[in-house]
C-alpha positions in Angstrom: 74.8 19.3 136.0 72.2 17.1 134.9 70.7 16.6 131.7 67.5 14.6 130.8 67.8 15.0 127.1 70.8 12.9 126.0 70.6 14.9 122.1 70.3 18.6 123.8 73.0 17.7 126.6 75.9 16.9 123.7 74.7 19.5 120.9 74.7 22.3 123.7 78.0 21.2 124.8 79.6 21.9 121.3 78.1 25.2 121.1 79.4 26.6 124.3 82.8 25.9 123.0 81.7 27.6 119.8 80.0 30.9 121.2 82.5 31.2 124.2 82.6 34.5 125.2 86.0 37.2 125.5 86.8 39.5 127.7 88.7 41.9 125.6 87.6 45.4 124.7 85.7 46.3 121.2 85.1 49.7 120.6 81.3 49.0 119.3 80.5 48.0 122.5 81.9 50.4 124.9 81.5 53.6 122.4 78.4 55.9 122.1 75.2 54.4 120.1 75.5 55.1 116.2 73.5 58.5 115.1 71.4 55.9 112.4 71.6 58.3 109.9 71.0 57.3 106.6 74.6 56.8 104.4 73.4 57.8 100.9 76.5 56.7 99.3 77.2 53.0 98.4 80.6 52.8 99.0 81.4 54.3 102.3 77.8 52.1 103.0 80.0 49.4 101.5 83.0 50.3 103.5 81.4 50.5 106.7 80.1 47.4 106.6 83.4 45.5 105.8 84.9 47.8 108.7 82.7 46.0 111.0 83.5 42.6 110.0 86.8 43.4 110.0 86.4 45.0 113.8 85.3 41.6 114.9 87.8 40.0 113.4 90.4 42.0 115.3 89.0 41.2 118.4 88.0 37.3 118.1 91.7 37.2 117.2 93.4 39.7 119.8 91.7 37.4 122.4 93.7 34.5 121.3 96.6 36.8 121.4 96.4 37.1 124.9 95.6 33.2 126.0 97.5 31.2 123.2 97.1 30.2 119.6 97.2 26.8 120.7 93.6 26.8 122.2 92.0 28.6 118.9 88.4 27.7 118.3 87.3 27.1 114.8 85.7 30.4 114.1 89.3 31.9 114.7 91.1 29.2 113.2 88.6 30.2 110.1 90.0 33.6 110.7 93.3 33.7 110.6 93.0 31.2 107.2 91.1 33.6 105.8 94.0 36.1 106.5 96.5 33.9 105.6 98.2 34.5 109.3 100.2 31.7 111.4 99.0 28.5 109.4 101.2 26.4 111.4 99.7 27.4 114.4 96.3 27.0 112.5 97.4 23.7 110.9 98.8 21.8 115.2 95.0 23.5 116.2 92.9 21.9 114.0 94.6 18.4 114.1 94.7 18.7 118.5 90.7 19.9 118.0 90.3 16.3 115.4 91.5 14.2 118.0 88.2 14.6 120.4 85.4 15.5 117.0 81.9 16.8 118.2 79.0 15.7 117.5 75.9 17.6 116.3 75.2 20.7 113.6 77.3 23.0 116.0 80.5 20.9 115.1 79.7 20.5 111.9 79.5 24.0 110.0 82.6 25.4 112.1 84.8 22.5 111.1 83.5 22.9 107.3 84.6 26.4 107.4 87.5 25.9 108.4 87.7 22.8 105.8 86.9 25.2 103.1 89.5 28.2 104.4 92.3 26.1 105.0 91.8 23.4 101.6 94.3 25.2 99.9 96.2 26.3 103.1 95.9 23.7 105.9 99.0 20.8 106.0 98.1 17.6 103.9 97.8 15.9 107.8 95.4 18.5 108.8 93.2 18.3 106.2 93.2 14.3 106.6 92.4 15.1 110.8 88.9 17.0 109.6 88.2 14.1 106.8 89.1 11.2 108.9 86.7 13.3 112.0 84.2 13.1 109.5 84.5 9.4 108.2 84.4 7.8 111.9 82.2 10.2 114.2 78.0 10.3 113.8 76.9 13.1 113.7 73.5 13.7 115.2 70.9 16.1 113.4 69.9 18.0 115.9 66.1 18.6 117.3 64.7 22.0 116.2 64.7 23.7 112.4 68.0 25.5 112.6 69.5 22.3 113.9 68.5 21.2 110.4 69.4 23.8 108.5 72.8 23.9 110.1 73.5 20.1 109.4 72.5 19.7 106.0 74.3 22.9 105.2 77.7 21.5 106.3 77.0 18.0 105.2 75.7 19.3 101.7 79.7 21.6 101.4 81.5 18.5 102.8 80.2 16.2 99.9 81.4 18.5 97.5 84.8 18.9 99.3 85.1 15.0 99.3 82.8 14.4 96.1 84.2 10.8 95.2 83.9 9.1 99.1 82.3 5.5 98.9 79.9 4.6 101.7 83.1 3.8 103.6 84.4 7.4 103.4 81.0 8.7 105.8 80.3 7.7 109.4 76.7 7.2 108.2 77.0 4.9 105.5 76.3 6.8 102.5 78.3 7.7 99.6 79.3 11.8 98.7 77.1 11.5 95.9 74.2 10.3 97.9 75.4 12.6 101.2 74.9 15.5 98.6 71.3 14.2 96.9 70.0 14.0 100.6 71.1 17.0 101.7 70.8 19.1 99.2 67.0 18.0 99.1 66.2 18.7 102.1 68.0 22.1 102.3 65.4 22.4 98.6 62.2 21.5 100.7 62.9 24.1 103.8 63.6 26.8 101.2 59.9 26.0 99.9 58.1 25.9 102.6 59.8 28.6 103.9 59.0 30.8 100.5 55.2 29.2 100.6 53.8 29.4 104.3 56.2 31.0 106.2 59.1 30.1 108.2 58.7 27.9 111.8 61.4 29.8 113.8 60.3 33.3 112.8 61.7 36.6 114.0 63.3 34.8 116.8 65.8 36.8 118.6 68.8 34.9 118.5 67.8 31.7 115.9 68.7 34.3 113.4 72.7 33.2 112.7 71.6 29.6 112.7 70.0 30.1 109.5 71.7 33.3 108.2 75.9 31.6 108.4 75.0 28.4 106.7 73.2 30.5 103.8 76.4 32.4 103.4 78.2 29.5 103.3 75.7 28.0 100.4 76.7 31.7 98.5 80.7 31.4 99.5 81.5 28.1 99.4 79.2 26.0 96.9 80.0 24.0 93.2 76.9 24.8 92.1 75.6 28.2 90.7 72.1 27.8 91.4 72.7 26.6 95.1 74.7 29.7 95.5 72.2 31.8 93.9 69.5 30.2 96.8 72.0 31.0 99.5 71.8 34.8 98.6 68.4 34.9 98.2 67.9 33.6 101.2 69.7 35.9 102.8 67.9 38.8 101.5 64.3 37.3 102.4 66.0 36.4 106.1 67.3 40.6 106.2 64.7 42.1 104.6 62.1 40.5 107.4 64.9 41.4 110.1 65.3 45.2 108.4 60.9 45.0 108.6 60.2 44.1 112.0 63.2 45.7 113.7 63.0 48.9 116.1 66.5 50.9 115.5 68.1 47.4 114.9 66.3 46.1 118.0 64.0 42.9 118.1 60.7 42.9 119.4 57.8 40.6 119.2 56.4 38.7 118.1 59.0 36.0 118.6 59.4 31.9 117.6 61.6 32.2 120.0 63.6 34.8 122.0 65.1 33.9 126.2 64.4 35.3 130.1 66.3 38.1 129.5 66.0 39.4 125.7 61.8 39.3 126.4 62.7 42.6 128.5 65.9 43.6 127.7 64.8 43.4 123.6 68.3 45.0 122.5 70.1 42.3 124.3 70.0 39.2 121.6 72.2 37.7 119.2 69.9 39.6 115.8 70.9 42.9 117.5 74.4 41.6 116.0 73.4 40.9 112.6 70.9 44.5 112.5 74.7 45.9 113.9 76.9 44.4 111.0 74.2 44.8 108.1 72.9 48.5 109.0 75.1 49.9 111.5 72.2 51.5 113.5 72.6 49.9 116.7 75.3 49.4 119.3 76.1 46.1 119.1 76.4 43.4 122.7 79.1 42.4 124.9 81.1 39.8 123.9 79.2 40.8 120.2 75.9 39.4 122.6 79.0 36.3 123.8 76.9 33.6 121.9 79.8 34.3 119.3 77.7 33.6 116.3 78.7 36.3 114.5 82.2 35.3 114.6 81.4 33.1 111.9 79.5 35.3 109.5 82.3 38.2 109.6 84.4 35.5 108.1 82.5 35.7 105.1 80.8 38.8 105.2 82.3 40.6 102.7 80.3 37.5 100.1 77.3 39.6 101.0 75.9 42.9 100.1 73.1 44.7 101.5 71.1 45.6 98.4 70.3 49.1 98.8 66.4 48.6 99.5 67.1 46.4 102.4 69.0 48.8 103.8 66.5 51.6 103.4 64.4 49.4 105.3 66.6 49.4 108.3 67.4 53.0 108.5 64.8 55.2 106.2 61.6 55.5 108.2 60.0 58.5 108.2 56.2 56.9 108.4 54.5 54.4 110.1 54.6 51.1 108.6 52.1 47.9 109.3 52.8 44.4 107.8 50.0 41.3 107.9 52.5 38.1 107.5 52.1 34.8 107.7 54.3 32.0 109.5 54.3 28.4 110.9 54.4 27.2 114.4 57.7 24.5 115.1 56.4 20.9 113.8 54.0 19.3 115.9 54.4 15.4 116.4 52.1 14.2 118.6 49.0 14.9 120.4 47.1 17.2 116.9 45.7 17.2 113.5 48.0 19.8 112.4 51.7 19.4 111.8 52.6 22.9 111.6 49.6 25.8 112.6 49.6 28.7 110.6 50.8 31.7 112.6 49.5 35.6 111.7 52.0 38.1 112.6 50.8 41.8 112.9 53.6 44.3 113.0 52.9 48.0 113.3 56.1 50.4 113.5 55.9 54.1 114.1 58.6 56.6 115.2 58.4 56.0 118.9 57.1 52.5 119.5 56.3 49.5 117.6 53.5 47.1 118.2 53.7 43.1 117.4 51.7 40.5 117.8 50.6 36.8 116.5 46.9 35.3 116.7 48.0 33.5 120.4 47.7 29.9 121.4 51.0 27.3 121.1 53.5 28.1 118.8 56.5 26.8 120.3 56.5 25.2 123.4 58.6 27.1 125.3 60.5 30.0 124.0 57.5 31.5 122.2 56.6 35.4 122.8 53.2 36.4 121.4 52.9 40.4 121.8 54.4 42.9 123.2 54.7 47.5 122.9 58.1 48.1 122.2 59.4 51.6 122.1 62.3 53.2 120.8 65.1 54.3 123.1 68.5 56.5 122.4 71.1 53.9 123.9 68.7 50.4 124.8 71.9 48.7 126.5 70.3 47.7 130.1 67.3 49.1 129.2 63.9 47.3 129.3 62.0 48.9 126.9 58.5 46.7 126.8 55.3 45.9 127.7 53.2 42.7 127.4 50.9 40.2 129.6 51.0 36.6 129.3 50.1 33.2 130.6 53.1 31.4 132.5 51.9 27.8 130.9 53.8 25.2 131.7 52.8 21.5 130.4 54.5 17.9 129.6 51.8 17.5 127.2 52.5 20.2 125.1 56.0 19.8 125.2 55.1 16.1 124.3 53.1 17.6 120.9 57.0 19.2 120.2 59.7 16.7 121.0 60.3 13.1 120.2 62.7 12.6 123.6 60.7 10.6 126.3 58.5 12.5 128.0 59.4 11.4 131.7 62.2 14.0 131.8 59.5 17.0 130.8 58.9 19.8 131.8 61.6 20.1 134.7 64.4 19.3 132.4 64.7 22.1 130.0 64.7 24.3 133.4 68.7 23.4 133.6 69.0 23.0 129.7 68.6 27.3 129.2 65.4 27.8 129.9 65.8 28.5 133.7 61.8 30.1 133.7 60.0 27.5 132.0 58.4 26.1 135.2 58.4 29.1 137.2 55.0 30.8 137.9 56.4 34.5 137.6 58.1 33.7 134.4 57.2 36.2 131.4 58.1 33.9 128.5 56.0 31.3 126.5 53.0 31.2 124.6 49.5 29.1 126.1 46.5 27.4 124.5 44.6 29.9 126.9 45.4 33.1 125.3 44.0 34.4 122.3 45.3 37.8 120.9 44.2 40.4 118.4 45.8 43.6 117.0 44.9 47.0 115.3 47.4 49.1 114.9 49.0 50.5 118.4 46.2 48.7 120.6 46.1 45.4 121.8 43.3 43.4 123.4 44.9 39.4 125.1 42.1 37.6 126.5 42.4 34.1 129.0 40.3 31.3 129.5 42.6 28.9 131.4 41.7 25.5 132.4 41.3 25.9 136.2 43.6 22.7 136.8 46.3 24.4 134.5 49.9 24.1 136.7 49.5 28.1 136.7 45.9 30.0 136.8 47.2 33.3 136.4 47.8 36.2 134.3 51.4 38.2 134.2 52.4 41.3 133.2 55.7 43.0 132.5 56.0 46.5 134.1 59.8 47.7 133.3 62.3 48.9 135.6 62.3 51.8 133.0 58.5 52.9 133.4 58.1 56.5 134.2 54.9 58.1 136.2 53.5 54.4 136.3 49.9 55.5 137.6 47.1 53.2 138.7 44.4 54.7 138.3 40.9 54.8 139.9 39.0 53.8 136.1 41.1 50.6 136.4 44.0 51.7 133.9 47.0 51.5 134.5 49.1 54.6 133.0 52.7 54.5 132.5 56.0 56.3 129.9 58.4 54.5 128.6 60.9 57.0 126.5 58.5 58.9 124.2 55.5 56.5 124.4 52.6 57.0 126.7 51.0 53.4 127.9 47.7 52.9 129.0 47.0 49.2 130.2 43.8 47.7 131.4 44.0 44.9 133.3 40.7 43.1 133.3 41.0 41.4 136.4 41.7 41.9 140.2 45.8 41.4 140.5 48.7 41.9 142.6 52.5 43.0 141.9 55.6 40.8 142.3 58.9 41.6 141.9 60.5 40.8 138.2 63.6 38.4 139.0 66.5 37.9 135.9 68.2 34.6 135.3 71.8 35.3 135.9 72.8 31.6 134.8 70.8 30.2 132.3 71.4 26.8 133.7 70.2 27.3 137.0 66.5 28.0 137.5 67.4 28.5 141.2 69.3 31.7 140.9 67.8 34.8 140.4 68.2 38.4 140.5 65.5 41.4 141.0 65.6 43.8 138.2 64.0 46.4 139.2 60.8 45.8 137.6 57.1 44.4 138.5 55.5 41.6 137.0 51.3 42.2 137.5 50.2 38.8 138.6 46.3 38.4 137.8 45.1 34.9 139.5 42.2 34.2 138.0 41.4 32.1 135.0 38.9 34.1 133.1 41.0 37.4 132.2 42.5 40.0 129.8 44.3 42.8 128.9 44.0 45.9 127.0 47.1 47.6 125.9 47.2 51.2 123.8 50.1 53.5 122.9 50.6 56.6 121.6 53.5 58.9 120.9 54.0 61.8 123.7 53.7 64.3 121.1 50.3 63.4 120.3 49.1 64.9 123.6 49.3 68.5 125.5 50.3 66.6 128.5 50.3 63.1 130.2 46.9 63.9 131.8 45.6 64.3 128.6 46.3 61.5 127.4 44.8 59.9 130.7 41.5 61.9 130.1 41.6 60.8 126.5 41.6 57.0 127.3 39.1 57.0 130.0 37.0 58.7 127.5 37.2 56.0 125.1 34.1 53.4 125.2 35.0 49.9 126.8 32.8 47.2 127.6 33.6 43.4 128.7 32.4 40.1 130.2 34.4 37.5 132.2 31.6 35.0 132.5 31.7 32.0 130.5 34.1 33.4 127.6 36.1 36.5 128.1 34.9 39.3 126.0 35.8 42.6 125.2 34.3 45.3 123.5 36.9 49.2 123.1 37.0 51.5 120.8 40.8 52.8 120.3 42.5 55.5 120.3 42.2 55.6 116.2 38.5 55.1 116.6 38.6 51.7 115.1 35.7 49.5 117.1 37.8 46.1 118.3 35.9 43.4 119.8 36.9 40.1 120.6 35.4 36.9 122.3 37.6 34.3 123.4 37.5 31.0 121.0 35.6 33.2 118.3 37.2 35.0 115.7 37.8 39.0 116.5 36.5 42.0 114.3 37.9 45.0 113.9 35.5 48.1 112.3 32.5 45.4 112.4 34.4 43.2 110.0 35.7 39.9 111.3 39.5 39.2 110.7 40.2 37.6 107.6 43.0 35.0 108.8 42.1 32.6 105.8 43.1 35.5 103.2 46.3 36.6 104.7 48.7 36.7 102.3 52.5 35.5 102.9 53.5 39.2 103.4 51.4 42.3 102.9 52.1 45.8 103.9 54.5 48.2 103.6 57.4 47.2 102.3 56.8 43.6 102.1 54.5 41.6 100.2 54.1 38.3 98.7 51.1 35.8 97.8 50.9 32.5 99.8 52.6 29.9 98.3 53.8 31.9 95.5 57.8 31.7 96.2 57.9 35.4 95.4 58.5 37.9 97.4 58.9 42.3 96.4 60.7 44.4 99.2 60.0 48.2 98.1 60.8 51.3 99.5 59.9 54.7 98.2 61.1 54.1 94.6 63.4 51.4 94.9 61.7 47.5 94.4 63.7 44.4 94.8 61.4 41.1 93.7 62.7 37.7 94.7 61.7 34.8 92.4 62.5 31.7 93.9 60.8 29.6 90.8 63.3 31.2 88.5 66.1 31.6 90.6 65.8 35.5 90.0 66.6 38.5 91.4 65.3 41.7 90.0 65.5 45.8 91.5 64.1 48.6 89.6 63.6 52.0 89.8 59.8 53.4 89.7 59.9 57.1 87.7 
C-alpha cells in the first residue's frame, strides 16, 4: 500500500497495532439493547459503571488468553499491571515491544501508561527499555488537534516520571524541566481556547477518546493538583457536550469529523463506547467499535465519576431540548484570512428524532458532516437511522488551506489513508464552500451555489436502507418513516437515484458494497433542500402529515443565488438566500451574539471559561479561571 503522507503513513501504523480488534465474545455486544432507564441510586449508578470497565477488561485480556501473553499490546500490558496479574510476562512484553519504539502520539500515551502502571511493578530492565525508547526515538507530533493533545499529554507525564533528565536524557534535545514547561503550556493554551471559542474537532464521532484518555491520565497520573483538577474538568465539559448532543447514546450531527460508514450507520462510532461506559444507555460495538480506544480509558475509569447532572443529561429527557453553541473549524494555514472560522452548531433533540446542524461552508476538509435528521431507534446496530443532502466537494486547494504536507500527493492520497470516499462523486461525507445551511427547530433549509468547474456539480442525498413508505410525490416532496419520525424532503432540483455503496476496507477506495439505500443525486449547481420532521404521533395518519406539508407555504428561486422562502411545520417563517445571512420570524440570525453554549442544559458566555450544565434542579458550574467546580441544588 502506498502512502503519500510520510507523517500520516507511520502515526496510522502505530494505531492499528493499538486499536487492533478481537474476536472474542462480550456480552454488551451480543445481548439485548439496555432498557435506558433512569438509575436513581448513586451507587448501583456507581457500580454499573465500574462493571463495565471491568467487562472490558475481561475481554481485552481473555483475548490474549487465547493467542499468548507474549504478543500483549500496551493497553493490556496496562491491564494486567493494573491488576497486578503475570508481571513477568508483563515485564519480557514491554522490553520485546522497546526494542522496535514507535513513533508519533499513538506510541506515546500507551507506553506512558504502562510507564506509570508498572513504575512500581515493572523489572528495573523494563522500566530502563521505555526510558531508553524514549531518550533515542523522535517522536513526531502528529498533524490534527488530538494528535496534539495526545502528545503533549504523554510528554507532559513522562517529564514528571523522569523529572531530573538533562537535554541528553530526551531524543529532542530538551531537558525534563523544559519537556514539562513546553508541554504543559501548550496542553494550558488548548484548554483556553477550547473554554473561550469552542473546540476544533467538535462532536466528532470517534475523535472523542483522543482527547477524553489523555485527560484521564492528567486526573490519574499527574504531580500537580491543579493539572489534575484541569484533567477532570475537562472531562466533564468533553461528557456533558457528548451527554447534550447525543440521541440514546448515539452521535449525530453535526460532526468535526465522523467516517463513510458512521455518517449512516450513526450508532456505529467509537463515542457510542464512551456514551456506553459513562451512561449505560446504549449497546455498545463490536470489538467495543474494534478502534480499541476504550481499552485504554477502562484502565483508569474508575478515576472518573459521572457527576450526577451529567448523567441526567444522558438518560432524563422527558422534553425537547435546543442548544445554540459555538465551535471552531480545524486551523487553516494557507490560502485565508482566518486561522480558525467560527462554527454555529444548532442542536434540537426531541423524543423521536433529533435535528443538527452548523452554518455550512469548510470546516474540515474532509471528514466534516454539516446536518443531518436523526431519529431514535430501539436497537440502532446495522441500522441507518438518518437523513441529510450534501455537496461531494473534493479539492487540493482546500485541503492545501488544512495541511502543511506537499500538496502534489492531494486529494487522491487520503483515498487509501481512511478516507476511501473523499474523491468519489457518490460519496455522502464532507462539508463545501458551496453550501450554506440554516436551522429552526426540526426543519432544515441547505442551499448550493457551486462553481460550475467544481470536480463535482451535484447535489447528494442519503435515503436509508431503513426508510419506510418512501413516497415521491407529485408536489415535488419526497415523503418517507424512519422509526417514529415522519420526513418530508424537498429537493429543489431535478435529480436521479444511485445506489448507496459502503466501504468495506477503509484503505481501499476501490471496494465497495451496496447497502441497500439510495443516494438522490441532483446535478445541477444552483440547488437546495428542505428537510422537516415530525413525530408520528403528531398526526392521525401518514397522509395527514402529507396533506399538512403541502399545505405549508413555500416559495424559491434558483436564478442567480438560491433562495428559499417556507413556512414550517411550527409556523416559524424561514427564508434564506445563498451568501446572505438567513432569518427566521423576520429576524435575521444573530451569529455575532451566539454565546459559547446556550440552551437547555448548557450555557456559557464566549470567552468566559465558564461553563453551567443544569438539569431540572441540579446545576454543576465549571470555572476554569479558578480551577472550580461547584453543584447545587435549586429549592
Amino acid at each position: 500500500m502506498h502512502f503519500p503522507f510520510p507523517l500520516t503513513r507511520k502515526i496510522l501504523a502505530v494505531a492499528a497495532l493499538v486499536a487492533s480488534g478481537s474476536v472474542v465474545a462480550q456480552p454488551s455486544f451480543e445481548g439485548p439493547p439496555p432498557t435506558r432507564d433512569v438509575v436513581a441510586s448513586v451507587p448501583v449508578r456507581r457500580a454499573q459503571y465500574l462493571a463495565r470497565a471491568q467487562e472490558m477488561i475481561d475481554w481485552r485480556i481473555s483475548r490474549y488468553a487465547e493467542i499468548g501473553l507474549d504478543k500483549m499490546d500496551m493497553a493490556t500490558i496496562a491491564m494486567k499491571l493494573t491488576r497486578d496479574e503475570d508481571i513477568a510476562a508483563c515485564d519480557a512484553r514491554v522490553i520485546e515491544l522497546m526494542k522496535e519504539p514507535g513513533t508519533g502520539p499513538f506510541w506515546m500515551f500507551p507506553t506512558a501508561m504502562v510507564a506509570f502502571a508498572g513504575r512500581d511493578k515493572l523489572s528495573v530492565e523494563a522500566r530502563e527499555a521505555i526510558h531508553e525508547a524514549w531518550r533515542t526515538t523522535r517522536q513526531l507530533r502528529g498533524d490534527t488537534e488530538n494528535h496534539w493533545v495526545m502528545y503533549h499529554t504523554a510528554l507532559y507525564l513522562m517529564a514528571e516520571l523522569y523529572p531530573d533528565e538533562s537535554a541528553a536524557g530526551w531524543a529532542n534535545g530538551l531537558s525534563s524541566a523544559e519537556n514539562r514547561t513546553e508541554a504543559r503550556g501548550w496542553l494550558l493554551d488548548w484548554m483556553k481556547l477550547t473554554t473561550t471559542i469552542g473546540q476544533g474537532e467538535y462532536n466528532p464521532t470517534h475523535y472523542l477518546g483522543e482527547y477524553a484518555i489523555p485527560m484521564l491520565m492528567l486526573a490519574s497520573y499527574a504531580d500537580d493538583p491543579a493539572m489534575r483538577q484541569r484533567g477532570t474538568m475537562m472531562l466533564d465539559w468533553l461528557f456533558a457536550e457528548l451527554a447534550t448532543v447525543t440521541l440514546d447514546g448515539m452521535p449525530r450531527g453535526p460532526n468535526s469529523r465522523t467516517d463513510d460508514t458512521s455518517v449512516v450507520e450513526r450508532w456505529y462510532a467509537l463515542a457510542t463506547y464512551f456514551s456506553w461506559q459513562l451512561f449505560g444507555n446504549v449497546p455498545v460495538g463490536e470489538g467495543f467499535r474494534g478502534w480499541g480506544w476504550g481499552n485504554y480509558f477502562s484502565v483508569l475509569a474508575e478515576n472518573y465519576e459521572v457527576p450526577e447532572v451529567i448523567y441526567r443529561l444522558a438518560l432524563d429527557r422527558d422534553a425537547d431540548t435546543l442548544q445554540h453553541d459555538r465551535a471552531r473549524s480545524r486551523r487553516i494555514w494557507r490560502y485565508s484570512d482566518e486561522h480558525m472560522r467560527p462554527i454555529y452548531k444548532t442542536q434540537y433533540l426531541r423524543e423521536d428524532y433529533a435535528v443538527g446542524s452548523t452554518q455550512g461552508g469548510i470546516s474540515d476538509p474532509i471528514q466534516s458532516h454539516v446536518w443531518d435528521v436523526t431519529w431514535a431507534v430501539d436497537d440502532p446496530r446495522g441500522v441507518h437511522n438518518t437523513m441529510f443532502s450534501m455537496h461531494p466537494h473534493s479539492s487540493g486547494r482546500v485541503m492545501q488551506m488544512f495541511f502543511t504536507t506537499y500538496p502534489e500527493p492531494m486529494p487522491i492520497g487520503v483515498t487509501s489513508e481512511g478516507k476511501p470516499s473523499y474523491d468519489s462523486p457518490d460519496k455522502l461525507l464532507g462539508c463545501s464552500p458551496y453550501e450554506q445551511v440554516v436551522q429552526d427547530l426540526d426543519a432544515v433549509i441547505a442551499l448550493y451555489d457551486i462553481a460550475p468547474d467544481a470536480r463535482f456539480p451535484h447535489v447528494n442525498g442519503f435515503f436509508s436502507k431503513d426508510l419506510e413508505d418512501v413516497t415521491e410525490d407529485a408536489s415535488g416532496w419526497i415523503f418517507a418513516r424512519g422509526g417514529d419520525t415522519y420526513l418530508a424532503y424537498r429537493p429543489l432540483a431535478p435529480y436521479h437515484w444511485v445506489p448507496h455503496v459502503s466501504y468495506p476496507n477503509s484503505r481501499d477506495p476501490e471496494k465497495t458494497e451496496p447497502t441497500g439505500g439510495r443516494v438522490l443525486t441532483s446535478p445541477h449547481v444552483k440547488n437546495g433542500t428542505i428537510l422537516q420532521a415530525a413525530s408520528v404521533s403528531e398526526f392521525a395518519s401518514f397522509a395527514d402529515f402529507q396533506a399538512a406539508i403541502n399545505a405549508l407555504p413555500l416559495s424559491y428561486s434558483l436564478a442567480d443565488e438560491p433562495t428559499v422562502t417556507f413556512t414550517n411545520l411550527r409556523g416559524h417563517v424561514m427564508h434564506a438566500k445563498f451568501g446572505a445571512t438567513p432569518s427566521i420570524g423576520g429576524q435575521p440570525v444573530d451569529y455575532a451574539g451566539w454565546k459559547l453554549f446556550e440552551g437547555t442544559h448548557l450555557n456559557s458566555e464566549l470567552g468566559s471559561r465558564v461553563l453551567t450544565i443544569s438539569h431540572g434542579r441540579l446545576r454543576r458550574v465549571l470555572d476554569f479561571n479558578t480551577l472550580s467546580i461547584t453543584d447545587s441544588v435549586t429549592p
